[in-house]
N, C-alpha and C positions, 0 to 999 in steps of 0.2 A: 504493500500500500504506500502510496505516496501521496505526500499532504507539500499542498502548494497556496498560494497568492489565490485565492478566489472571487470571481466575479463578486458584485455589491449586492448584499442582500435584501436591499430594498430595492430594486430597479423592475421587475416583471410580476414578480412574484403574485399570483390570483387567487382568489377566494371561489372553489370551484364549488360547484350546485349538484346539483341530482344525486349525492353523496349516500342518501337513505332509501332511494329509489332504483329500483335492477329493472331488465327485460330480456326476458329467458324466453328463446321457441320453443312452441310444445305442438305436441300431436294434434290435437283437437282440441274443444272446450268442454271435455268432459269432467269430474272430478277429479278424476284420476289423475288426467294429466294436469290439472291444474295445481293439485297436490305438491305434483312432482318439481313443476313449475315452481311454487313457494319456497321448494326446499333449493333449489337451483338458484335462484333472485338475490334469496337472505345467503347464500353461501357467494354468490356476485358483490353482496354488499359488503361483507365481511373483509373481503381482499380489496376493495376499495378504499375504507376507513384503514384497514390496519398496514396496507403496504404489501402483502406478502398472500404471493398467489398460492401458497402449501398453508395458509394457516388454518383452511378446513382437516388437513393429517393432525392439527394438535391433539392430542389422546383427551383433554378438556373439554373440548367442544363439541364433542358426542353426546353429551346429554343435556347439551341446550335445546338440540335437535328432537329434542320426543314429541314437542309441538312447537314447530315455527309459525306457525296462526298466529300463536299466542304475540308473535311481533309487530304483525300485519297494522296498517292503515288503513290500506283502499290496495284494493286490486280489481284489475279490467284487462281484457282482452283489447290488440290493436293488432293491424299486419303491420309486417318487418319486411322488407324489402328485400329480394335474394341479392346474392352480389352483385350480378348481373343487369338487375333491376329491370328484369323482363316479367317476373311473378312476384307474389307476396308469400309469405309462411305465416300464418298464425305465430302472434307472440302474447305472454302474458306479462303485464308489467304490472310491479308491485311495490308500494310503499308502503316502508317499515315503518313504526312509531320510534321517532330521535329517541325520547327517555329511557323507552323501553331496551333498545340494541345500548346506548351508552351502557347501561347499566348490565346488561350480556358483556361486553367487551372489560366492562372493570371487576365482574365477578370471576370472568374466566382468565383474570390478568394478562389480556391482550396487548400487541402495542396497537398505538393511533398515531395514524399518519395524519396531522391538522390538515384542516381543509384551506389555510393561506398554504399554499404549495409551488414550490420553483417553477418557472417556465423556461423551458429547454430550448437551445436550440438546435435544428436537430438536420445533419445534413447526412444521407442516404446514399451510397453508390453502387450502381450495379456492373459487373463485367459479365460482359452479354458477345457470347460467342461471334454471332453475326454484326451486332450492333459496335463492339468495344465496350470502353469503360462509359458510365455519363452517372451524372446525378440524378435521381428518381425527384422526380417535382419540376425540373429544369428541363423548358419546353426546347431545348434545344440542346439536349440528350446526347453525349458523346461529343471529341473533339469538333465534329465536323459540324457545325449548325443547319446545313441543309441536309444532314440526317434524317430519317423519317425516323419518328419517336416510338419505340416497340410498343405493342397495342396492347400487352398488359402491364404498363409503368403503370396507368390509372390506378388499375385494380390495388397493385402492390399497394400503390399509395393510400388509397381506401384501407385495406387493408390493416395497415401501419397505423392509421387515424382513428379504427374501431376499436384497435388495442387499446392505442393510448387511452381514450375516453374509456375502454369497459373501466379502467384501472385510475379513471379519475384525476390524469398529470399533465397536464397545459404544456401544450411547446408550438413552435413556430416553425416553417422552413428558413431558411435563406430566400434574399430576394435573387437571386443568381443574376445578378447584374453585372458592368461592367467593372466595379469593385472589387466585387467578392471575386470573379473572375482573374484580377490582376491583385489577388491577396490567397487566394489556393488555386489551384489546379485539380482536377479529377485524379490525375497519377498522385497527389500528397494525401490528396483528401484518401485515398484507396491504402496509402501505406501508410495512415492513422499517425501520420506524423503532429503530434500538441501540439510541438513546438511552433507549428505553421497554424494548425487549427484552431489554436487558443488565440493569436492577435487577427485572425479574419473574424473571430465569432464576436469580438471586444464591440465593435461597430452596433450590435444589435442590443447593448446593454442588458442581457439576457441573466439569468441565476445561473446559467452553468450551458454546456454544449455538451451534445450528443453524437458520436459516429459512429456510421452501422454500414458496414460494406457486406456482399454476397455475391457468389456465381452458383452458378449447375454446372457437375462436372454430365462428361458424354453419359455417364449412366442414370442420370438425372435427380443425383443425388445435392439438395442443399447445402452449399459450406459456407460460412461467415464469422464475423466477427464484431463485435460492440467494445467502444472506448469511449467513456464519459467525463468529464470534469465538473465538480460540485461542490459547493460546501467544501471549500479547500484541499479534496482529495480527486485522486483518480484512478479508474479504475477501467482494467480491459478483461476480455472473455470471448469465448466463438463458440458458436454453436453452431449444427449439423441438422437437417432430417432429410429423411427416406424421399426415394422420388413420389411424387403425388402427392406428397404430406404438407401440410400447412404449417406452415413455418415461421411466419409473423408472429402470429400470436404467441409464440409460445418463446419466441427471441426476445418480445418485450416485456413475458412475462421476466424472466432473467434479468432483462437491464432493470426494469423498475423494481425488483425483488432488492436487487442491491443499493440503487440509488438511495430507496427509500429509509434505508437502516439509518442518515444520519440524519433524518428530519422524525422520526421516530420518537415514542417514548410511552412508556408501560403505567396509564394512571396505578396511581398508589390509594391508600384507605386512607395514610396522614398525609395531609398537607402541609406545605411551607408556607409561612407566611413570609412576601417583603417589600418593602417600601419603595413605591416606582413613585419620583419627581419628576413633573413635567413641568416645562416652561412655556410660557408664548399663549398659555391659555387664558385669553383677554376678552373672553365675549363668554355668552350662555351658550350660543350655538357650536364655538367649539369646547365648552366644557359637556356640552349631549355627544357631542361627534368621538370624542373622547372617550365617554365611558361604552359607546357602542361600539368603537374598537376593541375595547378589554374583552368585551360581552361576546364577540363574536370568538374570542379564542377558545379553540377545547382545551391548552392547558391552565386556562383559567378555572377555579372551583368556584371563586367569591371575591368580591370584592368592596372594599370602603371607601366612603371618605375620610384620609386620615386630614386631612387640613390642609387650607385655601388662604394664601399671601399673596394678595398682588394677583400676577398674571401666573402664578405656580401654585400646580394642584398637584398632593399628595396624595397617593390613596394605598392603602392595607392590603395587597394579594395575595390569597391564597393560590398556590400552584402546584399544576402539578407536572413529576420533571425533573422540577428544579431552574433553577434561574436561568443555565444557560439558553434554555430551549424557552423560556420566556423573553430572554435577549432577542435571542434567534427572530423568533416569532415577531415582535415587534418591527424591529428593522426588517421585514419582510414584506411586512403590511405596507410599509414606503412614505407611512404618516407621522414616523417620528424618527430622531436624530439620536446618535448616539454624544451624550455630553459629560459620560462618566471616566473614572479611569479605568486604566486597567486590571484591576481586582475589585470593581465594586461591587461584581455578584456574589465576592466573597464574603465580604459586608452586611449583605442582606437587602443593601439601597441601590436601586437602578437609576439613572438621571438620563432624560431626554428632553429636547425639545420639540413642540408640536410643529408638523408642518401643515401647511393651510392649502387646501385643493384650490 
């Protein structure tokens, strides 16, 4: 592992939605299948919240499972579009009751991936026997720009997009302009070179970049590989499937499997309490704006007013965590400043200044 200079963490960083809500295809609408559908959704939602596409194997969370009704809010049947988007499939979509799964997730001492989460940026190459190399999204696909663009980049890219969303993690492409063009090339981008990839992706002010290269060999077997930089660290991996096998899905379960461990963290029973100061809080509307920031964090438990001087509001937080991941969290949200030193999570006292939209 290697831990490095990391993008700013307040710069993209999104407060992403549908977080308590899956949609799983099923057979028909019959009980049955819509049963099965329940238990498929809450187990989609479960790897959403916590980061970690294996956390239905926990040996814990088998007997959450005797009745996942018991989590339900509203469920209805909708069609889901095939890949293809020539038919529909029956899908059932299901929303889970927030209190109810929170409280699933800190009895079976789950981690929680918070829902302020990085936004990646995320460049894709493929080496395409007939085609060459090219970027997947980059309508002009391989060295030669009057290349005809292979007829399933779409798909991949679909593909790529259904992942990321089942899993709940915001990223962007590259604008593959004449920039980025004359700051990587497809051969650097392809041999996962940082050192190039990290000052092309700076431009995008992004939490961190993503690289995901692949071919088929003649037997039409999958080979690839992912290299990420995050949250100060980096990290690379390849992965492989069988020909005919879908491959996406299951590349990004991997990368965000890893990604996610360091935004991570395992609500606790006790809490910490500690004293976050904020400055520049000169009106009512940003002393609401304020506390609805707190309000929105999950490693938030509770919060006070500890006391109001001037234009600086202190208030009492319970967390949970721990500071740094309250740190973290803040300066992600992109609404406040770091004004403290360098030990003051040790302290117990965080100091920020507010920033005004």
């Amino acid at each position: 592992m290697l831990f490095l200079a990391c993008f700013s963490l307040h710069s993209l960083a999104e407060e992403v939605a549908g977080l308590y809500s899956g949609l799983v295809p099923v057979a028909d609408q019959t009980a049955k299948a819509r049963e099965l559908g329940v238990r498929q959704a809450l187990a989609q939602v479960l790897i959403k919240l916590t980061g970690n596409s294996e956390i239905m194997l926990t040996p814990s969370m088998q007997s959450f499972f005797a009745d996942p009704n018991a989590y339900v809010a509203a469920v209805g049947f909708r069609n889901i579009p095939s890949a293809d988007k020539s038919t529909n499939q029956t899908g059932l979509e299901v929303s889970f009751a927030r209190q109810a799964i929170d409280q699933l997730i800190r009895q079976a001492q789950l981690p929680v991936l918070p829902s302020n989460r990085p936004k990646m940026l995320v460049w894709i190459v493929r080496d395409d026997v007939q085609m060459g190399r090219g970027f997947i999204g980059d309508y002009s696909i391989g060295d030669d720009a009057d290349t005809e663009i292979p007829a399933d980049a779409e798909a991949l890219l679909q593909a790529f997009d259904e992942a990321m969303k089942r899993r709940g993690m915001p990223y962007q492409l590259p604008n593959f302009d004449l920039q980025d063009q004359l700051s990587l090339s497809v051969n650097e981008a392809w041999s996962l070179r940082a050192d190039l990839i990290d000052p092309a992706s700076q431009r995008y002010q992004a939490d961190g970049w993503i690289a995901l290269r692949f071919y088929t060999t003649s037997t039409g077997e999958v080979r690839g590989a992912w290299l990420y930089q995050s949250a100060g660290r980096r990290q690379l991996n390849d992965f492989r499937a069988e020909a005919g096998e879908e491959f996406m899905a299951s590349a990004v379960d991997s990368l965000i499997d890893s990604l996610a461990r360091a935004y991570t963290y395992v609500p606790q029973l006790n809490t910490n309490e500690l004293l976050v100061q904020i400055t520049g809080v000169d009106s009512f509307a940003k002393y609401l704006a304020v506390l609805a920031q707190f309000k929105k964090l999950e490693v938030v438990d509770s919060l006070d007013i500890f006391a109001v001087k001037g234009d600086q509001l202190t208030l009492a937080v319970d967390v949970e965590g721990g500071a740094e991941l309250l740190h973290s969290a803040l300066l992600r949200s992109g609404r406040l400043q770091d004004q403290g030193t360098a030990d003051a999570s040790l302290s117990g006292k965080l100091e920020y200044s507010w920033i005004a939209e």
